[in-house]
C-alpha positions in Angstrom: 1.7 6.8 7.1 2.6 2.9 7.9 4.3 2.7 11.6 7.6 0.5 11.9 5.7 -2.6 12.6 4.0 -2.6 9.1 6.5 -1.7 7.0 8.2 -4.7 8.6 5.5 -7.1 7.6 5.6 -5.8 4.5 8.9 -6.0 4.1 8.8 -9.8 5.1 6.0 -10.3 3.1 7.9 -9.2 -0.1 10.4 -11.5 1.0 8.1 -14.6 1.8 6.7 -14.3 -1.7 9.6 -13.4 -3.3 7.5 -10.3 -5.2 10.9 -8.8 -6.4 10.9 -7.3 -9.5 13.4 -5.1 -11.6 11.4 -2.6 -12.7 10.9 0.8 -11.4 7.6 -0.1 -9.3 6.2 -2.5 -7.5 2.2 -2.6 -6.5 1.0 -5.0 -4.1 -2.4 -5.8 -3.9 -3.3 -7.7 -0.3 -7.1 -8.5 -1.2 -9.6 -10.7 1.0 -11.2 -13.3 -0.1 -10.9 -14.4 -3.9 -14.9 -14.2 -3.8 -15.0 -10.9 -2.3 -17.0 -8.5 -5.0 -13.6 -5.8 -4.7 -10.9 -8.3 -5.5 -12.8 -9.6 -8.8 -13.6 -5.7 -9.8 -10.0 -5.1 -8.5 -8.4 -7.8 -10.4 -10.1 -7.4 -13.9 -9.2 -3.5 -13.5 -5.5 -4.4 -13.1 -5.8 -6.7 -15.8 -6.9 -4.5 -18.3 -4.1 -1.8 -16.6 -1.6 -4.4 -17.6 -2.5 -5.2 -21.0 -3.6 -1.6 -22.3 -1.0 0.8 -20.4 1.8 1.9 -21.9 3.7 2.2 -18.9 5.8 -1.1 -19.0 7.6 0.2 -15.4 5.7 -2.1 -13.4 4.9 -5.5 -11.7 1.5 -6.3 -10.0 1.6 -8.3 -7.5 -1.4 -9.4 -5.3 -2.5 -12.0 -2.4 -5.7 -13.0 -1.5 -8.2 -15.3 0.9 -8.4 -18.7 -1.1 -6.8 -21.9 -2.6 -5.5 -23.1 -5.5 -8.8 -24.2 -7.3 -10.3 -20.9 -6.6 -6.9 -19.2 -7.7 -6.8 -21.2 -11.2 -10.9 -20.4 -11.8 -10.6 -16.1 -10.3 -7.6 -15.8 -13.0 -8.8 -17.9 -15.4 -12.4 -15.3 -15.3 -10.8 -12.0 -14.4 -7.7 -12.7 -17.0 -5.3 -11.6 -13.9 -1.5 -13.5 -14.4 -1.8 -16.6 -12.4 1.7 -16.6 -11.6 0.9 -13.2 -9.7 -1.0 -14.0 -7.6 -0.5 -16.0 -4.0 -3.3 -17.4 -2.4 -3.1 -17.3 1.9 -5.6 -19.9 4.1 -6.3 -16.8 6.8 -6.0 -13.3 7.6 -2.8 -13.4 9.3 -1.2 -11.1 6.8 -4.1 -8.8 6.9 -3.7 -8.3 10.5 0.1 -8.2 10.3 -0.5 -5.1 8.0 -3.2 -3.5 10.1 -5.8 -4.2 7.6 -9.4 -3.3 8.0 -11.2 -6.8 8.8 -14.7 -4.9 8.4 -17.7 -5.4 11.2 -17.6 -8.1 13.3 -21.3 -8.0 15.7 -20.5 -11.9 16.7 -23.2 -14.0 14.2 -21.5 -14.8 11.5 -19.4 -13.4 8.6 -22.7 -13.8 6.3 -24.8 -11.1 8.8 -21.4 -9.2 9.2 -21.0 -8.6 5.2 -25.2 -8.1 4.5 -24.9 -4.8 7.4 -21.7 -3.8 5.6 -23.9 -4.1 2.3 -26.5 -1.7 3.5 -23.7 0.6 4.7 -23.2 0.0 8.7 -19.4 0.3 9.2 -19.5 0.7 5.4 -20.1 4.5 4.4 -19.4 4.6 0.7 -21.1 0.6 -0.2 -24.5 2.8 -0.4 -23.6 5.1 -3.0 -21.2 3.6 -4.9 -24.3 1.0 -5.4 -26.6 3.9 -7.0 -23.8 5.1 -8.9 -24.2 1.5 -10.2 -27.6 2.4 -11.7 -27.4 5.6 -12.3 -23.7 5.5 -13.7 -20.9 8.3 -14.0 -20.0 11.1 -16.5 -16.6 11.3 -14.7 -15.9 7.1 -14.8 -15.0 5.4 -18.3 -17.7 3.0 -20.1 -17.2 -0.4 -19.2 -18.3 -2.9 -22.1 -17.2 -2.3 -25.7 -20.2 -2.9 -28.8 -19.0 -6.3 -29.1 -19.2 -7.8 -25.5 -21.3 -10.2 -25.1 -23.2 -10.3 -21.4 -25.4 -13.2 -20.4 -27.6 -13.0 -17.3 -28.6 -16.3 -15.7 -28.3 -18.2 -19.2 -31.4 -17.0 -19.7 -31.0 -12.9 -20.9 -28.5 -12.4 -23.3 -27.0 -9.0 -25.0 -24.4 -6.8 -26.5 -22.7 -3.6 -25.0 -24.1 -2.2 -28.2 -26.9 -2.4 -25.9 -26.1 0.9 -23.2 -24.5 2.9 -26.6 -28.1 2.6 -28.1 -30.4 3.5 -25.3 -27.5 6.3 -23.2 -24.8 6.7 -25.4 -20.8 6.5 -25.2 -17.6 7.4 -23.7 -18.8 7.5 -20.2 -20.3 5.1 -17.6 -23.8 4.4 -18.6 -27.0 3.7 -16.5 -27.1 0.4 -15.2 -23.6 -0.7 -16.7 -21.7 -1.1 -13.7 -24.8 -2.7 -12.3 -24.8 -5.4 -15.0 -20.9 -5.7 -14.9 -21.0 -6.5 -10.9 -24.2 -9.1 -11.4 -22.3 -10.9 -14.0 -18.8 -11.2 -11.0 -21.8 -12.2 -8.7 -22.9 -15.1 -10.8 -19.3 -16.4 -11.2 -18.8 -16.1 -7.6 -22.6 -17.8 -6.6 -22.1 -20.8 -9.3 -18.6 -21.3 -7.8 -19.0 -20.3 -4.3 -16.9 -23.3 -2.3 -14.1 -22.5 -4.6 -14.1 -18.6 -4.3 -15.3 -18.6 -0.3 -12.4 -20.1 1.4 -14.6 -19.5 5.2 -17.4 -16.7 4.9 -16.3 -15.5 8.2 -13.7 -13.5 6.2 -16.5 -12.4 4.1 -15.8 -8.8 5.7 -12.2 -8.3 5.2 -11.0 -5.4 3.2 -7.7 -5.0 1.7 -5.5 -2.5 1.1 -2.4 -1.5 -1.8 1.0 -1.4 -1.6 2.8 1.2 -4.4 6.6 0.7 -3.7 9.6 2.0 -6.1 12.9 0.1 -7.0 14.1 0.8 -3.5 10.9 -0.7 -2.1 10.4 2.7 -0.4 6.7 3.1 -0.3 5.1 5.7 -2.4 1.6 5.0 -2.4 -1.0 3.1 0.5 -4.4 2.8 0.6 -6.0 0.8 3.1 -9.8 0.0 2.4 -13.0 0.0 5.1 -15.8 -0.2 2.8 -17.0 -3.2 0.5 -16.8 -1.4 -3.2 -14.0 0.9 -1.6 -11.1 -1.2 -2.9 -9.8 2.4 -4.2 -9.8 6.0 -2.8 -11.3 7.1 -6.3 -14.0 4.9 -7.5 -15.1 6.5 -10.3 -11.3 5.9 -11.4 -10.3 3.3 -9.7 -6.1 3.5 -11.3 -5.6 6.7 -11.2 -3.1 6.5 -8.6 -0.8 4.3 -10.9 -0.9 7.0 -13.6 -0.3 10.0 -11.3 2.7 8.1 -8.8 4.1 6.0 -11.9 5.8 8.8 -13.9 
């Protein structure tokens, strides 16, 4: 449950960014950095929710860690509405709102994220990296037969690919592997844009599910990098079960 003081801030925050809507919810998404590996994976999940849910009840809203450059390229490559999303130069907000800001030992945000990686301070990165490779009957497939995936420039496939070596209908081996590698390489080959100061490298984010009173309905406040949901394997499922 959010005390006084962060329902303030959020409050104010709704009002700073003028995030009103008229439809019967509201989710606001306070991501860290636009490079973070959670707000691309995030952001291309709430993309497809927008385009292939039938539920037409309500608006996505979401802030992150960045600039405008880095903005215009992380919407332009996860297909999230630029006019959506607000781009902050710290974590002021993330603070105002309580929000996990990971492991801090004093060396750097780059040594701060890598323990996180291996699961200090981070209890779920470890194995929602196997499930990764060794995928998930319970999680939906992620590329169709006709996406195309290239890897470095230099390996290049279809998702017709995972159907004909594990099958269908269900998160194959290695796919959600492949799909994070390919947000890596978008985030490496554009780095200065996405990585506004790696110091923030560790700061989670956390969800804001509000109805047309802005009463909130719905919080989920994330420690973990690849934790950006309390249901990985589906990572939505909130929406469907509070948006009714």
């Amino acid at each position: 449950m959010l005390s006084n003081n962060q329902k303030t801030n959020l409050n104010k925050l709704i009002k700073d960014f003028n995030f009103s809507s008229s439809k019967k919810y509201k989710l606001i998404v306070l991501l860290g950095l636009l490079g973070d590996f959670d707000s691309f994976e995030y952001a291309i999940n709430l993309k497809n929710f927008i385009n292939n849910t039938q539920n037409k009840d309500i608006d996505i809203f979401a802030i992150a860690i960045g600039n405008k450059i880095g903005k215009d390229k992380f919407c332009k490559f996860t297909g999230f509405p630029n006019k959506n999303l607000e781009v902050v130069y710290d974590n002021k907000i993330h603070e105002d709102l309580k929000v996990s800001n990971g492991i801090d030992i004093g060396l750097g945000g780059w040594i701060n994220m890598l323990m996180m990686l291996s699961g200090i301070n981070s209890l779920k990165t470890i194995k929602e990296v196997i499930r990764g490779y060794t995928g998930d009957r319970n999680s939906k497939q992620i590329f169709s037969d006709e996406d195309q995936i290239n890897l470095f420039n230099l390996i290049k496939f279809s998702g017709v690919f995972f159907k004909y070596t594990c099958g269908d209908g269900y998160l194959r081996p290695f796919e959600l592997a492949t799909y994070r590698l390919t947000n890596m390489l978008e985030i490496l080959q554009n780095w200065n844009d996405y990585i506004l100061d790696n110091k923030y490298l560790p700061q989670r984010g956390a969800s804001f599910l509000l109805d047309d009173k802005d009463q909130i309905i719905y919080n989920y406040f994330s420690n973990d990098v690849l934790g950006y949901s309390s249901k990985m394997e589906d990572p939505l499922a909130f929406l469907s079960e509070k948006c009714k």
